[in-house]
C-alpha positions as a LaTeX table, in Angstrom:
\begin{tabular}{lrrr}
\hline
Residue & $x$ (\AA) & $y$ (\AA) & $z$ (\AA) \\
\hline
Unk1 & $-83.62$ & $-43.93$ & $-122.46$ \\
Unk2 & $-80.80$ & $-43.73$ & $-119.90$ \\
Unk3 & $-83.76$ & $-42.75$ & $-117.20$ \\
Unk4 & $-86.17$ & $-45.56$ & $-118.33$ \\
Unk5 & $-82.75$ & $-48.47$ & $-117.81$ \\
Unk6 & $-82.08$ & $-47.11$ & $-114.27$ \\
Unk7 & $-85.97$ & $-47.08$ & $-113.16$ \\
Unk8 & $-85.87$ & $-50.40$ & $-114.71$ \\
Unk9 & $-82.28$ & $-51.59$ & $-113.11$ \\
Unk10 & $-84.18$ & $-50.19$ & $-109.65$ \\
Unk11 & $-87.05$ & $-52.47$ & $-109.53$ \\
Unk12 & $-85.12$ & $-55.23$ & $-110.73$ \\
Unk13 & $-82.71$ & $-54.86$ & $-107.55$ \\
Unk14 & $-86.05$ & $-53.67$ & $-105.63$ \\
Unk15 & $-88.06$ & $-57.47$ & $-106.91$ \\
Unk16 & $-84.46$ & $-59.53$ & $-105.87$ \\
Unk17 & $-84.43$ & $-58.10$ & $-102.68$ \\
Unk18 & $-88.13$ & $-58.69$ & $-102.08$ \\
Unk19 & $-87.89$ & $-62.17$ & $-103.37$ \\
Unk20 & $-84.86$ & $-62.52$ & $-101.53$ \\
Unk21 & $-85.78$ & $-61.62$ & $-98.18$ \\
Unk22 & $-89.10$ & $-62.65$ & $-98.67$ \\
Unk23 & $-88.26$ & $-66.29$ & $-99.35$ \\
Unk24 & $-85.68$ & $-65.66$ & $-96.20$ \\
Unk25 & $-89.34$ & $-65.30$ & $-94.69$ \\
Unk26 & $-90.81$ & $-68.90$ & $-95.58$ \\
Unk27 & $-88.20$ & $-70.31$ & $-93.34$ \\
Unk28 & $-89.39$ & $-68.18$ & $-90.26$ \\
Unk29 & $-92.92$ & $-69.46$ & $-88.42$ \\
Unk30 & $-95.49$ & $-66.76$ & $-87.77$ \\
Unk31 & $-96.75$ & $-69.27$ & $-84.78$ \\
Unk32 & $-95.04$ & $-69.01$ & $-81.36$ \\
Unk33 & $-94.79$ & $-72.06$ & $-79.67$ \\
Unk34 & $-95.27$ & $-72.31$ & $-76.34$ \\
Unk35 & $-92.58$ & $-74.23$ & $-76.10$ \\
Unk36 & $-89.47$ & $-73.39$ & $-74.17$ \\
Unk37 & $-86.13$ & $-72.04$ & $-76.26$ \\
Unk38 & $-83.64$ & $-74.27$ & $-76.50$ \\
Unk39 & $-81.08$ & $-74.52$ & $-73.65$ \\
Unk40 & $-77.62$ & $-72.88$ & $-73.81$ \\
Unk41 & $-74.76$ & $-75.62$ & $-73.98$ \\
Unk42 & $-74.67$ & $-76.87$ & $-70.69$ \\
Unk43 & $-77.71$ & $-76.12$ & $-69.27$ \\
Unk44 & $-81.32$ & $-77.93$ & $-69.19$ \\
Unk45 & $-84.35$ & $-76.44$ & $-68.61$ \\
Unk46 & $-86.40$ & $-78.48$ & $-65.90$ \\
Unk47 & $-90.35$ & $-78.14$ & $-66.37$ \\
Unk48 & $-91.01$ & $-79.50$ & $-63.02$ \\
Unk49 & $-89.33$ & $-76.07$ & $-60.99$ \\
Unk50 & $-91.35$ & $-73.47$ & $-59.91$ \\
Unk51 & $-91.95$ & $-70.62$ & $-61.21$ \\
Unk52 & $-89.54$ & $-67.68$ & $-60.43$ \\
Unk53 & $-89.42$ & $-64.35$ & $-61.00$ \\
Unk54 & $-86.14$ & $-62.96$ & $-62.26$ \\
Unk55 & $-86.25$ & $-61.43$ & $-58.47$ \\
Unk56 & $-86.08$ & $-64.42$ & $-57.01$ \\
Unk57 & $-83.88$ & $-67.34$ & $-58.22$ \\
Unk58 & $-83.41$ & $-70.77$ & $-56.35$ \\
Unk59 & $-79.96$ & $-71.59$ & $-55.92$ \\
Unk60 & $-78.47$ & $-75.59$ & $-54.49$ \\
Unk61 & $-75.62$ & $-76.41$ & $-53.14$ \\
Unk62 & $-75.10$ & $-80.85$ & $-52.66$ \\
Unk63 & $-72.52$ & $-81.86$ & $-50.27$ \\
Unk64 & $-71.38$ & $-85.46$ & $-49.48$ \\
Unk65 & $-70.19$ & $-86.81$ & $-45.95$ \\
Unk66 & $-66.68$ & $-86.96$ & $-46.16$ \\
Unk67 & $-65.84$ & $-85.46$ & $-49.71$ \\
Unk68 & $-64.01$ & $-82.00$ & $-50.45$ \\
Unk69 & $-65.71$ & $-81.53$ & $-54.18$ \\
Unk70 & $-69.08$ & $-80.20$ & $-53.61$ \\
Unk71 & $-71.82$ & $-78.36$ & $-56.27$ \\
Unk72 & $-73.40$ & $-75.08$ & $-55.68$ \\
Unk73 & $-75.86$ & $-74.80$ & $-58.69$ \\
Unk74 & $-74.12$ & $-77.72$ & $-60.35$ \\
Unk75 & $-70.89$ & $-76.39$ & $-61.00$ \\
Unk76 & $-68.10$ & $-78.50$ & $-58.91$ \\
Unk77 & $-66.23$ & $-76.76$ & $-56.36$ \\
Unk78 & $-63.68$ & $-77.66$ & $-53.90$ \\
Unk79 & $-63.43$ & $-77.03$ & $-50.29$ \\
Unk80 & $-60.68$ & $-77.72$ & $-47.64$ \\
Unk81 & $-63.09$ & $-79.17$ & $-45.28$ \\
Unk82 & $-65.29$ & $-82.44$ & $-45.55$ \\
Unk83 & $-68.41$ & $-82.64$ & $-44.03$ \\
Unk84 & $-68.83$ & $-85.43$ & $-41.66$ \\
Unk85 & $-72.03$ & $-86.93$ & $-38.91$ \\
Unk86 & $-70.87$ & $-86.45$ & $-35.32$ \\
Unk87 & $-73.35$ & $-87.30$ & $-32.97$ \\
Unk88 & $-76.19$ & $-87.68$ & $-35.48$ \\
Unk89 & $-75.21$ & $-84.95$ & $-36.75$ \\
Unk90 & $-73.98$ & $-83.37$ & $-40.33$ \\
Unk91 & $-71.20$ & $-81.13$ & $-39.65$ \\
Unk92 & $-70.69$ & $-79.09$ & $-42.55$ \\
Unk93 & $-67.62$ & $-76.47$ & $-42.26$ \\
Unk94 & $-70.22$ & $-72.64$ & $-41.19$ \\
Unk95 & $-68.15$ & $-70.38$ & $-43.73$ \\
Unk96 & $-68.67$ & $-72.46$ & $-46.70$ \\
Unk97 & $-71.91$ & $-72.55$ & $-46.25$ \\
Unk98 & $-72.97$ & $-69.41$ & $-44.86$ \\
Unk99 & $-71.29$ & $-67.26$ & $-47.24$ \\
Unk100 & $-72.90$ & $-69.66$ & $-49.98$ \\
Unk101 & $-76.14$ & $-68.58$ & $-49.14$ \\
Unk102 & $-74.95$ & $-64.85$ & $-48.94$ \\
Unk103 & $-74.10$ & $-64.61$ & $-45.36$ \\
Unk104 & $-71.21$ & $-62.43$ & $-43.61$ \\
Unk105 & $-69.34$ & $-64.49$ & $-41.20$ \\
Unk106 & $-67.50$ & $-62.64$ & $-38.17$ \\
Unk107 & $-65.20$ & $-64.52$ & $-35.45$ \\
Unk108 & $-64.65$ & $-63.56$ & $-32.39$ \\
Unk109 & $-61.10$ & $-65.35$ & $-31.02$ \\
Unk110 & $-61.74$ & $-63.52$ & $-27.83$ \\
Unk111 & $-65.16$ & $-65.04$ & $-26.74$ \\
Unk112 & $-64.70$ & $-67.92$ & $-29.44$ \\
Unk113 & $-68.48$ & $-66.85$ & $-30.87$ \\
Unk114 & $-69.58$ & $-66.85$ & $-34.32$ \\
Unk115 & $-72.20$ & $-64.03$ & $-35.90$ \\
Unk116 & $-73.64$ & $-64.90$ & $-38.79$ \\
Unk117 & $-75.12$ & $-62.26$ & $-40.76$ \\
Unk118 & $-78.01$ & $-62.76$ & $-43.36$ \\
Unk119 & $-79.81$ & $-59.86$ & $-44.74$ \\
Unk120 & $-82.38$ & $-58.84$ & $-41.78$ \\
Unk121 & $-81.38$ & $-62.69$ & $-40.01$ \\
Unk122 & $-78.65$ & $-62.64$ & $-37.43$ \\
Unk123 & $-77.23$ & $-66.15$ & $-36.32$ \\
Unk124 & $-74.51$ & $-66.04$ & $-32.74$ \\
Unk125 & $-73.27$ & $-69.55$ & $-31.79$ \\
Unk126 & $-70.55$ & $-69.99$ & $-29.55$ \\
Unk127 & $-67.90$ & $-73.03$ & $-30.27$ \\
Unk128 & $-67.92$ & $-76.09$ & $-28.12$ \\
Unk129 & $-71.79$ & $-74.39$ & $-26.61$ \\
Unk130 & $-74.86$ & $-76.57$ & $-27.26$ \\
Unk131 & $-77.43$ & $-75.37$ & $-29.29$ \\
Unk132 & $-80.71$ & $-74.38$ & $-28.21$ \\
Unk133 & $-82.88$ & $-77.71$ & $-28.21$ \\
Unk134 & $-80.59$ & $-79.85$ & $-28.91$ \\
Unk135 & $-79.51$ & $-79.55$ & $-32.04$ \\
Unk136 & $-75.66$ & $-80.01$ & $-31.78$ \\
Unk137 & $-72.40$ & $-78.34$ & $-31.09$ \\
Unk138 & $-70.62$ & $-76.08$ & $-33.03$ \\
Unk139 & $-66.84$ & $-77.46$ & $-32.86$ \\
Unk140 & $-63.58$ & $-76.62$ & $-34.34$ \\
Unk141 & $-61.59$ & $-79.39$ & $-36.66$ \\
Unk142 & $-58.45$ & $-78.54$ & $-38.04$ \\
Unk143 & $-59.00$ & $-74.87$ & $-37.88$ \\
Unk144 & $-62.57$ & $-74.82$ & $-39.10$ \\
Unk145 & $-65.48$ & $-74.07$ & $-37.23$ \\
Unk146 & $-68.17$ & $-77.31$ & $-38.00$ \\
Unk147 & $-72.12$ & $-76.52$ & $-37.49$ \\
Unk148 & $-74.52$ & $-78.75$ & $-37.45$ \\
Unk149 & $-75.82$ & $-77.89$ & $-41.22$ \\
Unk150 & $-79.70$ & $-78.03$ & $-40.93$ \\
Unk151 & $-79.39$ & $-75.64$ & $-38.04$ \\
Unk152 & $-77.45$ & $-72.99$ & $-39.63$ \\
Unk153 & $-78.71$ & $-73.52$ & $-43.04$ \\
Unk154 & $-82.99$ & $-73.33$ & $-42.01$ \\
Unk155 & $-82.03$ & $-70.20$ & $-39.55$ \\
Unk156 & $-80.84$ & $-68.41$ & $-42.77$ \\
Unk157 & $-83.89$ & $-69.82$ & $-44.78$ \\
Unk158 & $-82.89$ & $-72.28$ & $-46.31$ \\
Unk159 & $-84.68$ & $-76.04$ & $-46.67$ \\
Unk160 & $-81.97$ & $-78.96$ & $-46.30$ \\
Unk161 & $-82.48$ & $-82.44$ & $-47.85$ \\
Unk162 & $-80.56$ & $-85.70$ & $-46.75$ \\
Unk163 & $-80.38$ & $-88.55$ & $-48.36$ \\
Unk164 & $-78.67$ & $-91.36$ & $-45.92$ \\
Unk165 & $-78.03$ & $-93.86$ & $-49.04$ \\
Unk166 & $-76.08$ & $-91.43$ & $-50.44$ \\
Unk167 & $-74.80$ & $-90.04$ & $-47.04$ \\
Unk168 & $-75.28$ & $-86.62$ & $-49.05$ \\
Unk169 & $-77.06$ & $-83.25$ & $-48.17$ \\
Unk170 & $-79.03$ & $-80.86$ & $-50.40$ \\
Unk171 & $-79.32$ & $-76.95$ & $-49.09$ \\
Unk172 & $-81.92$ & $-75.32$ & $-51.35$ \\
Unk173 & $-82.63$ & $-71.49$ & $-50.93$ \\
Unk174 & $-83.75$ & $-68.53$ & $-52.87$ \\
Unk175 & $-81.87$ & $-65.64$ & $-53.67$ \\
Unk176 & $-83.60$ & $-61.93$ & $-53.41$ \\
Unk177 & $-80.72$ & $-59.14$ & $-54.80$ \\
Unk178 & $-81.36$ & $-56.01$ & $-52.89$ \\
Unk179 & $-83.67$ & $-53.46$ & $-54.40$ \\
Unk180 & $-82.20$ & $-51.18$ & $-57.28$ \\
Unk181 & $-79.50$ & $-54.10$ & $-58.44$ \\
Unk182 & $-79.00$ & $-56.02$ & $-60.89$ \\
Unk183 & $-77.67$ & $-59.46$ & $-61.44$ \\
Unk184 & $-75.85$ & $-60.75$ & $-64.36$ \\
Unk185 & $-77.81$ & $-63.98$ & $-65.42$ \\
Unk186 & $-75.80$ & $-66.34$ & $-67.50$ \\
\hline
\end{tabular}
């Protein structure tokens, strides 16, 4: 008799489970919709990007004439050095940018010349030395070597937006990590 309660006290717990987690099942759809997951706090997802691989990730970085806060990927940042137009010009402080994008920066005090470094992409100017066609004069303010942004910034592959209501500038590039890495996505 003992034998026939616990066989009996088994499928009892065995049907509550099953009705349990089955009705747990009701509240789960069996379709997947195609639509996207719902964004983490903070963050939208925007339909009209392209499409790109985990390999390759588009990064922006907005700066405004004559402001210190700038966004790279909209998260606020501050910089000692404003950007500013000289000559027609938006002169945009080279190691903020550069090193943005990824970029090693080396100064040479001796011969005053600037190497930028970008994967395969090497970038020399030379302070106070015109640029080839035109295209400005690297300068020194307050200590900080000023580029003319859309050459430095297209040189290293990126595209560079301005906006002359807003007297603002948009650098938009891609990011590759090097084979055999990984990057931590938040």
């Amino acid at each position: 008799m003992n034998d026939l309660k616990t066989k009996i006290s088994v499928i009892a717990v065995t049907l509550a489970v099953i009705f349990i987690f089955g009705a747990t099942a009701v509240y789960a759809s069996p379709n997947i919709s195609p639509v996207s997951p719902p964004a983490p706090d903070g963050w939208t997802w925007d339909d009209d990007e392209p499409d790109l691989s985990l390999q390759q990730r588009r990064h922006v970085m907005r700066l405004v004439v004559g402001q210190y806060i700038y966004t790279q990927n909209g998260m606020p940042q501050t910089s000692d050095a404003a950007p500013f137009v000289s000559e027609g010009r938006t002169m945009v402080p080279l190691r903020l940018v550069a090193e943005a994008m990824g970029a090693e920066v080396d100064w040479n005090v001796r011969t005053n010349t600037i190497t930028v470094t970008h994967s395969a992409t090497v970038v020399t100017l030379v302070v106070n030395r015109p640029l080839p066609g035109s295209l400005g004069t690297p300068i020194i303010v307050g200590g900080r070597t000023f580029v003319p942004l859309r050459f430095v910034a297209e040189n290293l592959g990126a595209d560079v937006n301005w906006d002359g209501q807003a007297q603002s500038i948009e650098v938009i590039w891609s990011f590759e990590p090097p084979a055999g890495t990984f990057e931590l996505i938040r």
